[in-house]
C-alpha positions as CSV (number, residue, x, y, z in Angstrom):
1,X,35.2,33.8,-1.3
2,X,33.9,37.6,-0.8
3,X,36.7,39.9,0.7
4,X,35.4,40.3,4.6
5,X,37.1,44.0,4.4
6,X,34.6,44.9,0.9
7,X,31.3,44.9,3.1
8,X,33.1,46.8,5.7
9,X,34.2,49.3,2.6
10,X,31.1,49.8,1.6
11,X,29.7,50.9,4.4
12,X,31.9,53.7,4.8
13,X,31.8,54.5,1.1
14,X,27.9,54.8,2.0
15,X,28.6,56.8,5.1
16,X,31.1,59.4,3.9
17,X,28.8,60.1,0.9
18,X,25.4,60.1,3.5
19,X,28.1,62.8,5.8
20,X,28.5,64.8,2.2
21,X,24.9,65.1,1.6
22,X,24.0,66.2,5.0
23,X,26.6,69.0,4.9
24,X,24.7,72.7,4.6
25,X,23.8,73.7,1.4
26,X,23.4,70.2,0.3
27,X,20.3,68.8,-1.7
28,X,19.3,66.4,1.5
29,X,20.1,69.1,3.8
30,X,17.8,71.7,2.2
31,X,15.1,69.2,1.8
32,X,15.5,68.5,5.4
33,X,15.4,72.2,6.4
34,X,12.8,72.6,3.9
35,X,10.5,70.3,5.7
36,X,11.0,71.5,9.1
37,X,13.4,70.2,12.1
38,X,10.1,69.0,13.7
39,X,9.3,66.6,11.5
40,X,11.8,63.2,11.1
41,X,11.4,60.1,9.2
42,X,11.0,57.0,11.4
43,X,10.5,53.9,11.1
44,X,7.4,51.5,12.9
45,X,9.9,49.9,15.4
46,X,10.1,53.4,16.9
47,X,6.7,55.1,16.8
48,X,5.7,51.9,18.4
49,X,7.9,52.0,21.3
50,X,8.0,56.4,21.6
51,X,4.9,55.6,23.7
52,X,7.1,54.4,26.5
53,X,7.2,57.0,29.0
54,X,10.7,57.5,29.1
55,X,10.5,57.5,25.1
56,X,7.8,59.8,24.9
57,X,9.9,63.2,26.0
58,X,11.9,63.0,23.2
59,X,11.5,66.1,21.0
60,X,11.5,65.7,17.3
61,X,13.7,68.8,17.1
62,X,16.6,66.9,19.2
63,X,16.4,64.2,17.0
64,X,16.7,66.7,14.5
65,X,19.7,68.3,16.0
66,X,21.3,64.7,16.4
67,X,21.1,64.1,12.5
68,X,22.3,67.3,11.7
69,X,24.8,68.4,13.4
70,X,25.8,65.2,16.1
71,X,28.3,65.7,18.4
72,X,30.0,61.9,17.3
73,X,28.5,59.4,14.6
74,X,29.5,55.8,14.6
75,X,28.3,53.0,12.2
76,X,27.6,49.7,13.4
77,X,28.8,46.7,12.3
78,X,24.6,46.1,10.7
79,X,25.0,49.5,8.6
80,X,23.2,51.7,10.8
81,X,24.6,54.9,12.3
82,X,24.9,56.3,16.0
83,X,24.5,59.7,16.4
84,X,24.6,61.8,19.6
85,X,23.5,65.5,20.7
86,X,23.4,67.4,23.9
87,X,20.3,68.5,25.0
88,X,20.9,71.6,27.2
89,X,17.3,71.8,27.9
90,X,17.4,68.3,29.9
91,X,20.4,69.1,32.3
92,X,22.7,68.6,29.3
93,X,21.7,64.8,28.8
94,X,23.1,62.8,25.7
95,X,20.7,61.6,23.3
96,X,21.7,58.9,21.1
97,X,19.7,58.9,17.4
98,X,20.1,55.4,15.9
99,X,19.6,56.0,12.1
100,X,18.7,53.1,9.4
101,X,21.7,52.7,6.6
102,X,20.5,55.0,4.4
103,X,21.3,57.8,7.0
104,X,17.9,59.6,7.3
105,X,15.1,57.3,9.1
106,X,15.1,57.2,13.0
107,X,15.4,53.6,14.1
108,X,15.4,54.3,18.0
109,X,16.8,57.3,20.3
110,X,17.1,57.3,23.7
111,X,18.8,59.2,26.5
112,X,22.7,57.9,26.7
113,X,23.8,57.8,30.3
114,X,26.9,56.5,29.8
115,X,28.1,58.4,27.0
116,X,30.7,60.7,27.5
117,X,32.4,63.1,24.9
């Protein structure tokens, strides 16, 4: 029987080395600057629902922000990762960036009320 701790391993393995590629001056980080901070990889699941009003307001250049430089990072317990920014230009609102596993494509985001430094 598989070790339950080795999946768990892995996914940190995956997220340290996903931390060291976003660090400045990396590869990924210069593609991503290359490309722009407006523009983010996202999956359907969230251009569908970035339609919703309260959905709609998000700037691709927070989401940007979130990704590069996050203010705290979690990974869930399905691979993907929780990032979160403050966005001064909203009364200093959290946004929460949920990332797919392989640390780059925009899952959801959505302003965190309850999140607290």
């Amino acid at each position: 029987m598989p070790s339950v701790a080795a999946p768990h391993a892995a996914f940190h393995r995956t997220y340290a080395l996903q931390i060291a590629a976003n660090a400045p001056g990396s590869r990924m980080a210069t593609a991503f600057a290359a490309r722009g901070a407006s523009r983010v990889q996202t999956t359907e699941y969230f251009d569908a629902i970035r339609t919703r009003g309260d959905r709609a307001a998000i700037r691709d250049e927070w989401i940007g922000r979130a990704i590069r430089s996050p203010l705290r990072r979690t990974c869930q317990s399905d691979g993907r990762f929780r990032h979160w920014t403050r966005v001064p230009e909203i009364n200093n609102r959290y946004l929460r960036v949920i990332l797919l596993p392989d640390g780059v494509t925009v899952h959801n985001a959505f302003f965190d009320r309850p999140f607290r430094p």
